[in-house]
C-alpha positions as CSV (number, residue, x, y, z in Angstrom):
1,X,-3.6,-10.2,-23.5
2,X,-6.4,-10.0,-25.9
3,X,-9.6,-11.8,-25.4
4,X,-8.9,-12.4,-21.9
5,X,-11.9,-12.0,-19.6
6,X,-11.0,-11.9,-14.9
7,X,-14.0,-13.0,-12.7
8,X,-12.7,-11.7,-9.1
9,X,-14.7,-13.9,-6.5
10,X,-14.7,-11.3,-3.8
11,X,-17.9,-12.4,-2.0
12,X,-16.3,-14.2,0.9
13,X,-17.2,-12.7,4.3
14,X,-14.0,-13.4,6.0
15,X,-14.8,-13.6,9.6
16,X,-11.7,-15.2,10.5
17,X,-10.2,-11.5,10.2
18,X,-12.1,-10.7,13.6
19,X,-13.1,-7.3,12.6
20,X,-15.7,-5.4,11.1
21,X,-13.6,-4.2,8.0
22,X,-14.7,-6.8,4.5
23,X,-11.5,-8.9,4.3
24,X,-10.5,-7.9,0.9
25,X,-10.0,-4.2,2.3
26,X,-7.3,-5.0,4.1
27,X,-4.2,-2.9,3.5
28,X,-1.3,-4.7,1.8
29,X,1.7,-2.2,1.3
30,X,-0.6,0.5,0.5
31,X,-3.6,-1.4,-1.4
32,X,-6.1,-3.5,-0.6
33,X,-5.9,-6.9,-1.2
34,X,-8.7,-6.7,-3.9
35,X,-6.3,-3.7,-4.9
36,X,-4.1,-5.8,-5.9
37,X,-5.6,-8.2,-7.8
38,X,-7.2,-5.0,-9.3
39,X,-3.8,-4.0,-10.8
40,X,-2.6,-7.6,-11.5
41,X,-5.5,-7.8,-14.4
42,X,-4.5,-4.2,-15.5
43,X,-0.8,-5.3,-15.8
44,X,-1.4,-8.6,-18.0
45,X,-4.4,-6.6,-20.4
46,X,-7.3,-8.2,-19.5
47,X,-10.2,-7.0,-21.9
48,X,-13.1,-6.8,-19.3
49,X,-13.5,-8.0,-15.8
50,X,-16.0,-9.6,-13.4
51,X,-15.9,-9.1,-9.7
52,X,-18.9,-11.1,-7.7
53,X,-19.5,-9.6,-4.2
54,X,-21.6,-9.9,-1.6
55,X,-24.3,-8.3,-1.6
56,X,-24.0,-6.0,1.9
57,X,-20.6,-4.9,1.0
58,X,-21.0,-1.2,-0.8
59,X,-17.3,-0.4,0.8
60,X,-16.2,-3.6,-1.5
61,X,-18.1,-2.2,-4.5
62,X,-16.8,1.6,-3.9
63,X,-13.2,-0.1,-4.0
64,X,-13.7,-1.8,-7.3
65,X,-15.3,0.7,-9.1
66,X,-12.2,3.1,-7.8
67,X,-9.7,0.7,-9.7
68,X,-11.6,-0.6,-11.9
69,X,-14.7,1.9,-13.6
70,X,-15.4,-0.3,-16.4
71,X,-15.7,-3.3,-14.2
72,X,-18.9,-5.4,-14.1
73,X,-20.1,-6.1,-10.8
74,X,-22.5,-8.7,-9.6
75,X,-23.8,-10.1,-6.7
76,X,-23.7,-13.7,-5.2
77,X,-26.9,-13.9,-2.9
78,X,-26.9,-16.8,-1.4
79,X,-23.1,-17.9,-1.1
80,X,-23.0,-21.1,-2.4
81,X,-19.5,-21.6,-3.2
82,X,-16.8,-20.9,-5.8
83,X,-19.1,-22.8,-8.5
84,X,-22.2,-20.9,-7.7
85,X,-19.8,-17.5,-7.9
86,X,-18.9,-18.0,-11.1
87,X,-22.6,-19.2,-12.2
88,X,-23.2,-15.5,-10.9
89,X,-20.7,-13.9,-13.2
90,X,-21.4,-16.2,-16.4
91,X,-24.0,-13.3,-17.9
92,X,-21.6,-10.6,-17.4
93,X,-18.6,-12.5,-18.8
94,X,-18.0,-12.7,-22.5
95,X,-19.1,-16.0,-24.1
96,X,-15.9,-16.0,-26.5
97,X,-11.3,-16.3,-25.2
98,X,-10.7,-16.7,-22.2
99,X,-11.9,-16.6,-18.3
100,X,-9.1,-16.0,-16.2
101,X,-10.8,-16.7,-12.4
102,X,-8.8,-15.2,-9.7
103,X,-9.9,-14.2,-5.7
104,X,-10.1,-11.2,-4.4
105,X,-7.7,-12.6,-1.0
106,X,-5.5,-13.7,-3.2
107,X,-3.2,-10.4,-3.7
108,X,0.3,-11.9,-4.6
109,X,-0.3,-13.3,-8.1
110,X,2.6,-12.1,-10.4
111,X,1.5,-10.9,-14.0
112,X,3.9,-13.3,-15.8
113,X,2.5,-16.4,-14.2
114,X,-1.2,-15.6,-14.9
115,X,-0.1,-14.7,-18.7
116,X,1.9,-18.7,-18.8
117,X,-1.0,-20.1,-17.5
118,X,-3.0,-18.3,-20.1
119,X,-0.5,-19.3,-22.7
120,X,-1.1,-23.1,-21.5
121,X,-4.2,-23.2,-21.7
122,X,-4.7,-21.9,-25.3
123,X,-1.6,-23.8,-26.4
124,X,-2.8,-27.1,-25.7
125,X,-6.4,-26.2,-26.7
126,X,-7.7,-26.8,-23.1
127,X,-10.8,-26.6,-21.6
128,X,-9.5,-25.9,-18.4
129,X,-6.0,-24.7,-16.7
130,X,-5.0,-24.8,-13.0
131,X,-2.6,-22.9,-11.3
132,X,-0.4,-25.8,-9.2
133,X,1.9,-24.6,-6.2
134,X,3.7,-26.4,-3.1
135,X,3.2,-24.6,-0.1
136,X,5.5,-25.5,3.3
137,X,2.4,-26.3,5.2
138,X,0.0,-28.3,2.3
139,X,-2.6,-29.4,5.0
140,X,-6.0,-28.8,3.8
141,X,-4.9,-27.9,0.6
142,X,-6.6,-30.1,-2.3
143,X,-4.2,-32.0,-5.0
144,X,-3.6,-31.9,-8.5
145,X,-4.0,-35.5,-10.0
146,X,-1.8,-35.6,-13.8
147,X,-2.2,-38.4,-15.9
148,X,1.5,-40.4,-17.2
149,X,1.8,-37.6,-19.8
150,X,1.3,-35.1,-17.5
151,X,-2.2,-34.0,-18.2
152,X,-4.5,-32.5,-15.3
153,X,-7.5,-35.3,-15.3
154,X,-8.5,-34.5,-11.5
155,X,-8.5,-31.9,-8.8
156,X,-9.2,-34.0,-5.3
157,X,-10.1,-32.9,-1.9
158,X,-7.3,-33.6,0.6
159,X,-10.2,-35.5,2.7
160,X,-10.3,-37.8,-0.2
161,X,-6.6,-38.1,-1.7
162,X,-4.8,-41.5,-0.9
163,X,-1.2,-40.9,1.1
164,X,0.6,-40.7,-2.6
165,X,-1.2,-38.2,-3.8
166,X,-0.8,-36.1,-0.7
167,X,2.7,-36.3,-0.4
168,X,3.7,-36.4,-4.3
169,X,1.1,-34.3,-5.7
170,X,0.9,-30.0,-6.3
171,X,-1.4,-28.2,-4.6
172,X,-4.2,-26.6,-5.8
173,X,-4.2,-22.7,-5.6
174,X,-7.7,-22.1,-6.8
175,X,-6.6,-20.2,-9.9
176,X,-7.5,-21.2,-13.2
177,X,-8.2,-20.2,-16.7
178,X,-11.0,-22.0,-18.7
179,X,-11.7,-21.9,-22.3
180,X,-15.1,-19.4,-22.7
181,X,-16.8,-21.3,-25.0
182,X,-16.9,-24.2,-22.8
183,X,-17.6,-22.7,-19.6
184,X,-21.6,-22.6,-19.3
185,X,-22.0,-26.5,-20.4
186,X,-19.2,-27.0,-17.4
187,X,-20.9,-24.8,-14.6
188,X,-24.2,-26.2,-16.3
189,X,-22.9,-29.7,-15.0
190,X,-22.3,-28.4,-11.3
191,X,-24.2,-30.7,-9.1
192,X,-24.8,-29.3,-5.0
193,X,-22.4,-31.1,-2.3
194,X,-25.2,-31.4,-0.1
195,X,-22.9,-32.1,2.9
196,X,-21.7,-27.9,2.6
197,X,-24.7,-26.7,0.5
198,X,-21.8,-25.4,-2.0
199,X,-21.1,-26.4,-5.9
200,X,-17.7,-27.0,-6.2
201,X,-15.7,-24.6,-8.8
202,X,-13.3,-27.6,-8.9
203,X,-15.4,-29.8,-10.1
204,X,-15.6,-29.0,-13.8
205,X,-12.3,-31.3,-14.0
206,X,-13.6,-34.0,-13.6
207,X,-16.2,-32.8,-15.7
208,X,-14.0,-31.6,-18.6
209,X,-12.0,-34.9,-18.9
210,X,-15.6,-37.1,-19.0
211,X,-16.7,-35.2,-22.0
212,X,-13.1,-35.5,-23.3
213,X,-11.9,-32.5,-23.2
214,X,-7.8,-32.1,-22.3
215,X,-7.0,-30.3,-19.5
216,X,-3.8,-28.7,-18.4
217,X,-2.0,-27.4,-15.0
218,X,1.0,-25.4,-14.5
219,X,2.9,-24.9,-11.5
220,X,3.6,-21.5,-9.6
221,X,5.8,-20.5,-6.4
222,X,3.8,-21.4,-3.2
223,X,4.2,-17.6,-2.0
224,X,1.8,-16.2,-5.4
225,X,-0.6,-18.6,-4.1
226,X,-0.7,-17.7,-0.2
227,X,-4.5,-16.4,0.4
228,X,-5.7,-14.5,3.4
229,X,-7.8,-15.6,5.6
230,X,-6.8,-14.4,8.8
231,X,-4.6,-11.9,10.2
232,X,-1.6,-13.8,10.9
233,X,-2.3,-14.7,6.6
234,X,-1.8,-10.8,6.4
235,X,1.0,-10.5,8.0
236,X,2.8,-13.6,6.0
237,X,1.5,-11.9,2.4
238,X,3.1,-8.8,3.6
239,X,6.3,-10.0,4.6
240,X,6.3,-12.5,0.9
241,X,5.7,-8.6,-0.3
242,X,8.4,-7.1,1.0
243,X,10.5,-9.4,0.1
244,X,9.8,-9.3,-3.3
245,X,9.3,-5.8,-3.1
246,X,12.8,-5.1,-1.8
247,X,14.7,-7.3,-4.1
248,X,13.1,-5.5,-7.1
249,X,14.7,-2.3,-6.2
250,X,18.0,-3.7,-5.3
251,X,17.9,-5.4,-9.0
252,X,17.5,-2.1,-10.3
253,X,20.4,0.1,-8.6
254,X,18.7,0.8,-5.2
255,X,20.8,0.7,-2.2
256,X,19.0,-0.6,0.7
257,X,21.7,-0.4,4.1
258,X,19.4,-2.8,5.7
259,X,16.8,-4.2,3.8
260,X,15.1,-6.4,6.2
261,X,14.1,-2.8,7.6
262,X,13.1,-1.5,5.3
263,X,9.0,-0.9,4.6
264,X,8.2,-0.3,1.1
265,X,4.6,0.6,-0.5
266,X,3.8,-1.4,-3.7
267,X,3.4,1.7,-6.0
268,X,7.2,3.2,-4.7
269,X,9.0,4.2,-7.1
270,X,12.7,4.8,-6.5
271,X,15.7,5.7,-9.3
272,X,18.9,3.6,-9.4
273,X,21.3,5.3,-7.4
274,X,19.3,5.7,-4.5
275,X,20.6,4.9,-1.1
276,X,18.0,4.3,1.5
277,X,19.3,3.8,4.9
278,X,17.6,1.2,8.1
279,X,14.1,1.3,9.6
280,X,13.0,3.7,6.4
281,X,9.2,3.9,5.6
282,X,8.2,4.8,2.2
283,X,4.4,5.0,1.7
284,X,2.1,5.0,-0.8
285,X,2.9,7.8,-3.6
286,X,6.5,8.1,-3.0
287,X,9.0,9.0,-5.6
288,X,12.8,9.1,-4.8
289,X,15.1,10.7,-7.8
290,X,18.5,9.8,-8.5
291,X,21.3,9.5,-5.8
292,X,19.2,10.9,-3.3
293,X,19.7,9.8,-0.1
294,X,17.2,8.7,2.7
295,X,18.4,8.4,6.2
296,X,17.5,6.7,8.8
297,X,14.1,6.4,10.7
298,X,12.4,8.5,8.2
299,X,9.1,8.1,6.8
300,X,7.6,9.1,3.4
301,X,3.9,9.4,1.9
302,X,2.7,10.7,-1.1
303,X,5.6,12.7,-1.6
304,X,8.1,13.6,-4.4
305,X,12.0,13.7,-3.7
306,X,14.2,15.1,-6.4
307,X,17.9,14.2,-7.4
308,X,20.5,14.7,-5.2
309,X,18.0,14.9,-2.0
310,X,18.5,14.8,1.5
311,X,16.0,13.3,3.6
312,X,16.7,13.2,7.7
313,X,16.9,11.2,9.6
314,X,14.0,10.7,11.8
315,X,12.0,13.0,8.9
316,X,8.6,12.7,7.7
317,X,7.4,14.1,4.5
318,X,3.4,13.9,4.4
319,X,1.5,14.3,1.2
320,X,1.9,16.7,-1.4
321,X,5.7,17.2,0.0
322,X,8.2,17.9,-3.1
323,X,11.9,18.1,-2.6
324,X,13.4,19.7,-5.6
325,X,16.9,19.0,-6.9
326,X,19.9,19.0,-3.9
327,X,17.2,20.0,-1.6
328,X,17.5,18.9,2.3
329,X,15.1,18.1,4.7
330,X,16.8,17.1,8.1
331,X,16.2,15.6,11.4
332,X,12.9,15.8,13.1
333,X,11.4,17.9,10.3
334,X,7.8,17.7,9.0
335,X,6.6,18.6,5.5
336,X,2.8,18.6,4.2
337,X,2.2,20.0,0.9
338,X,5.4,22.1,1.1
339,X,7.7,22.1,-2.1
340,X,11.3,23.0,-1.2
341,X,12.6,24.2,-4.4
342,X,16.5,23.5,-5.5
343,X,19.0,23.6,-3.1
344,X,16.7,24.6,-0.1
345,X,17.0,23.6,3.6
346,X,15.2,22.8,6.1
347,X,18.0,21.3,8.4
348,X,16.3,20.4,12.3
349,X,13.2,20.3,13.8
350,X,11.1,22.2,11.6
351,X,7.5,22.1,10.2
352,X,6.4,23.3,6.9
353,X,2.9,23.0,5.7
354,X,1.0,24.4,3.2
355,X,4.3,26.5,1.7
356,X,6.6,26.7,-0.8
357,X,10.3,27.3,0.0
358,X,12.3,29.1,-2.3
359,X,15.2,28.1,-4.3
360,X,18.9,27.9,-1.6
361,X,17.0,28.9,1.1
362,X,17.3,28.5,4.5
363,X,14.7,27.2,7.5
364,X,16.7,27.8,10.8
365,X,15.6,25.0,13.6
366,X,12.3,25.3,15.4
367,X,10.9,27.1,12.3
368,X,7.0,26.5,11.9
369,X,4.4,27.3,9.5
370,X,1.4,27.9,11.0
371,X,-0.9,27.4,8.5
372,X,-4.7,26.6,10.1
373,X,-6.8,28.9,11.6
374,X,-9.2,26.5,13.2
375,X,-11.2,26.6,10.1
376,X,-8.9,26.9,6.9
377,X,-5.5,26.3,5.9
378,X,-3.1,29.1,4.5
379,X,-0.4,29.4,2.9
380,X,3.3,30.5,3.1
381,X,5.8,31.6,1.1
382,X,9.6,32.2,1.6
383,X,11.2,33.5,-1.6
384,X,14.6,32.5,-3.2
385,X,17.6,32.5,-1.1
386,X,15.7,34.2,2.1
387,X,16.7,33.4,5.4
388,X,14.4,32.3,8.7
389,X,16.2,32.5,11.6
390,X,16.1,30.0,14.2
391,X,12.4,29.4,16.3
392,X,10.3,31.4,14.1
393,X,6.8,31.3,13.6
394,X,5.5,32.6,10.0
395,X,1.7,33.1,10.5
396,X,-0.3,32.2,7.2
397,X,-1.4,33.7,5.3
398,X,2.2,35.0,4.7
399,X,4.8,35.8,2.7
400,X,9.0,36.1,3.3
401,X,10.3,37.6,-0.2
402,X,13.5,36.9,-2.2
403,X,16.6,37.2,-0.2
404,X,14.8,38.5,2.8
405,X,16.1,37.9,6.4
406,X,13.6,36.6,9.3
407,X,15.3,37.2,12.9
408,X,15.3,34.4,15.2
409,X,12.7,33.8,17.7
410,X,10.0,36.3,15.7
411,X,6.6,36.0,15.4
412,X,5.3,37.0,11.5
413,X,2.3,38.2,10.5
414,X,2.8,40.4,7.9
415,X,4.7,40.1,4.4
416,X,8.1,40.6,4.6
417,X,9.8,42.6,1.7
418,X,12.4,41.2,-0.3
419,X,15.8,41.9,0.6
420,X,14.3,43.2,4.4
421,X,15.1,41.9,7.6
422,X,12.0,41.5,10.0
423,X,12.3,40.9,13.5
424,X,9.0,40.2,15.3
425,X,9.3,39.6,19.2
426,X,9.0,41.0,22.8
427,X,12.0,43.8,24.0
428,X,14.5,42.1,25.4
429,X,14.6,43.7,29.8
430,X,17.8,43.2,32.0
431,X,17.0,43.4,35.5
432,X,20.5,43.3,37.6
433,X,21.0,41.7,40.8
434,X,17.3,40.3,40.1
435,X,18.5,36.7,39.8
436,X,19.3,35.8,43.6
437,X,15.8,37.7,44.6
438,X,13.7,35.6,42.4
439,X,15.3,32.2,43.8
440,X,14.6,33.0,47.2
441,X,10.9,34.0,46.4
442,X,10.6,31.0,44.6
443,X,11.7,29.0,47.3
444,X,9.7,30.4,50.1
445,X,6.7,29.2,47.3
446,X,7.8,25.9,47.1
447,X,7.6,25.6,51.0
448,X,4.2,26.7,51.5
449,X,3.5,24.9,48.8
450,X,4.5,21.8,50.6
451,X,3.2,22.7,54.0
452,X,-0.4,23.2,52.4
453,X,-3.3,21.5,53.9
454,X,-5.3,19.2,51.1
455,X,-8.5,20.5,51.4
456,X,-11.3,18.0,53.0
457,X,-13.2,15.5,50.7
458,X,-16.8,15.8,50.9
């Protein structure tokens, strides 16, 4: 939206989270909660953007200027409230459109209601517009007074709302957008609530409608307007999340066996056609191609699955992991920046890091890639349609070339040719008779063993 300026108000301290990580750093699906907000004034076009911090908070600040490098960023020192926040921003904000004024623990704001709230605003030529919601539990929660036509004239503390307005009336969310040209005489006209040593962002209402300005209020779903302050708040945003998470790839082709099991970062993207199967992790990074399939109990970050894929179950594919075309992964097998190109397997209990596998190859079970030294990382390579027999260890740096056979139960440390078979391990011995001999020695051990004497404590 053009003309469109965000303050974040990000300054809060958030003690009620009961650690030492800044509140708006909390991870929600695989962003911070200031993350979010982050992308929700990316995804409606906003033209610049404000975020007031505290000013002992450099994690916050890294964060933002992660997201957000153009952002401005200023500093609310002392904490006087909402009001005094945006008194903070005003210099940084532009003095033309629109101030949209969103909070930084306030992660679940969808795009399309900001932009209607926007749209509200500049329809009806308001000075100010507030974001209205109804939330199960609206305790606390201040109210939204409307005139008979409908017009926002008030925003009341629930200390000071009469019993109508409490149980008739939409909550106030704390969003709102404010015409720009209007907002320093309104924060000019702040006064202090002694009583909290705060000014009051809500306030300009009242002060709006006394200098006869119209304002206006639209009404959102409670869940967009659920803030976190604590973390049982956390935990409700991320199951609202999920939820909404979920039924977005469902509406798009995804198959989802068990939804409700189902944990999904915010940034997954999955093709239609996709069938994901219970108590499946995807993290943040994921992408899952068409009709691939992800069994159960597997878990997914930062990686790439092509078309046609097989993923376990009980896999995990770590970052940098790509899965090219009818590729398989299987049970109990671990990837980190491996590709398996098309039509490669890697079937059972396998791990594969820092390699490429080549295209219909084949990774026999209790195959690993031992790829760190104690110092670096290294590198393997199997070649196209080479086969690693079953409990091999391929020492990095390595490499097994095209078509090349690797005998179970060997050790690599050199290159293997293409089209050779290597087989790396001790000379099989057969000792006749021997069996019967060793049980009896063994068992005369475990008797003394048994018989011995702890030594004396001194």
């Amino acid at each position: 939206m053009t003309g469109l300026s965000v303050a974040v108000l990000a300054a809060g301290k958030g003690t009620r989270m009961r650690n030492a990580r800044p509140k708006v750093l909390h991870d929600l699906a695989g962003f911070s909660l200031i993350g979010h907000v982050l992308r929700t004034a990316d995804a409606i076009g906003a033209d610049s953007l404000v975020a007031v911090l505290a000013p002992d908070a450099p994690e916050v600040e890294a964060e933002v200027r992660r997201l957000r490098p153009d952002a401005a960023i200023v500093h609310q020192e002392p904490a006087l409230g909402t009001g005094h926040a945006l008194q903070v921003a005003l210099p940084a904000l532009r003095a033309e459109g629109t101030v949209l004024v969103l909070y930084g623990d306030t992660p679940l704001m969808m795009p399309a209601t900001l932009e209607s709230l926007v749209a509200r605003l500049r329809d009806e030529g308001a000075a100010v517009a507030v974001l209205g919601m109804r939330p199960p539990d609206p305790a606390g929660y201040g109210r939204l007074r409307l005139d008979g036509a409908g017009r926002l004239v008030a925003l009341v503390e629930a200390r000071d709302a009469d019993a109508d307005l409490l149980a008739t009336a939409a909550c106030n969310s704390g969003v709102m957008a404010i015409d720009a040209a209007r907002l320093r005489p309104l924060l000019g006209g702040l006064a202090l609530h002694a009583e909290k040593n705060e000014y009051y962002l809500t306030d300009i209402v009242a002060l709006a409608v006394a200098q006869g300005w119209r304002c206006a209020a639209i009404e959102a779903s409670w869940e967009e307007g659920h803030g976190v302050n604590s973390q049982a708040q956390l935990a409700e945003a991320m199951a609202i999340l999920q939820v909404r998470l979920r039924a977005a790839h469902m509406e798009n082709g995804v198959t989802l066996v068990a939804p409700e099991t189902v944990h999904l970062a915010a940034d997954a993207e999955i093709a239609p056609g996709v069938v994901i199967e219970p108590n499946v992790v995807l993290g943040p990074g994921v992408r899952v191609g068409e009709g691939a399939r992800i069994h159960a109990f597997s878990h997914l970050e930062g990686a790439f699955v092509g078309p046609g894929v097989a993923v376990g179950p009980f896999a995990r594919l770590r970052p940098g992991t790509v899965l090219e075309q009818g590729a398989r992964v299987g049970n109990f097998v671990e990837t980190k920046a491996a590709t398996l190109k098309t039509g490669a397997k890697a079937n059972h209990l396998t791990y594969l890091g820092d390699c490429e596998v080549g295209a219909g190859a084949n990774v026999g079970a209790g195959t690993i890639t031992c790829n760190y030294d104690g110092f670096s990382k290294h590198r393997t390579r199997i070649g196209d349609g080479a086969f690693i027999g079953s409990n091999a260890a391929l020492v990095a740096p390595v490499e097994v070339g095209d078509g090349a056979v690797v005998g179970a139960g060997s050790v690599v440390v050199q290159d293997v040719p293409a089209g050779a078979v290597a087989i790396a391990r001790g000379q099989q011995r057969n000792r006749e008779g021997a069996a019967p001999l060793l049980r009896e020695r063994l068992k005369v051990l475990r008797e003394r063993l048994k018989g011995r004497t702890p030594p004396a404590s001194g």
